[in-house]
N, C-alpha and C positions, 0 to 999 in steps of 0.2 A: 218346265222342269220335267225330269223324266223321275218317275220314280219307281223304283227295282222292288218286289217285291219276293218273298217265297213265300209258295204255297208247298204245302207237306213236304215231298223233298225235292221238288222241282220250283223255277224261280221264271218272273215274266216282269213287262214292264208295259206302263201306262207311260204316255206322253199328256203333259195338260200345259195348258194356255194359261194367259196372266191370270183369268177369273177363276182358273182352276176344271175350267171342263174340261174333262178326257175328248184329245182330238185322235192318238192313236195306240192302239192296243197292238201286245204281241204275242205269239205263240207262246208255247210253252217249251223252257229249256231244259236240260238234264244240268248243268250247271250254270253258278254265278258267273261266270267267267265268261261264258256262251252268252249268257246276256247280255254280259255288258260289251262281246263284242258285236250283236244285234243293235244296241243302241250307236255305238259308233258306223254302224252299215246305215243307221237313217241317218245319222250326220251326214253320211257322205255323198248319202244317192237322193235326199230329197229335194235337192238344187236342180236335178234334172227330169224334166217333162216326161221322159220315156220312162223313168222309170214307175209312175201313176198310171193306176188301170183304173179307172173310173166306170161303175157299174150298179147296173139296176137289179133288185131283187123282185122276185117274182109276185110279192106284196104291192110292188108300185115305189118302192122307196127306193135312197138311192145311195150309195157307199163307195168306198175307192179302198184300194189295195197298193202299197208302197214295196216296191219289189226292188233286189236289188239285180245287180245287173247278170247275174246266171239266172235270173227270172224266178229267183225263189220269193216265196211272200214276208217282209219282214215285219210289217204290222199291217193293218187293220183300220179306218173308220167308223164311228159310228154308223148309225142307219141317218139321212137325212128325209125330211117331206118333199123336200122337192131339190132338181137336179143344181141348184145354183147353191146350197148347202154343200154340195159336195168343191167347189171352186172355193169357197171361202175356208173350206175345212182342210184343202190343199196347201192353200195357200198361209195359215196358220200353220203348216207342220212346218214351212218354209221359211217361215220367220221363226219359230219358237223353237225347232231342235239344232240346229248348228252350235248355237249358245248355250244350251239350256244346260244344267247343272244335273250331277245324278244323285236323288236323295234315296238310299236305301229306309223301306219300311218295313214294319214290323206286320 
């Protein structure tokens, strides 16, 4: 489920898996509108390989970036421990946002 949130007068969205763990995070918007068209941009681009940047932070840990095809960044991963975290956390955007429903929160 993606769920839209606004913070003060700007608005972003969290993508979560069935258990509910945040697998992707997104910027920050100047409108709702802008979000929700961010969330149909991961709909559309996380079916495709090129658009995953997969990378290591300078800590050692390791995270991926969902871009969409002007190579902008549309969300975000967590940080994972190790680099096989980042494939399964790909791979959960993959299954879980095509479908995923949008619940606005407070």
């Amino acid at each position: 489920m993606f769920e839209l949130k606004k913070k003060g007068d700007q608005f972003h969205f969290v993508l979560k898996s069935g258990n509910g763990q945040v697998i992707l995070s997104s910027e920050m918007y100047n409108t709702k509108a802008a979000a929700k068209n961010g969330i149909a941009s991961v709909q559309k681009n996380c079916g495709d390989d090129k658009c995953f940047e997969k990378k290591e932070a300078k800590n050692g840990k390791f995270h991926f970036n969902l871009k969409s095809t002007n190579g902008q960044i549309i969300g975000s991963s967590q940080m994972y421990a190790a680099e096989a975290g980042v494939k399964t956390g790909i791979e959960s955007v993959r299954k879980n946002a095509p479908s995923a429903e949008i619940k606005e929160v407070e």
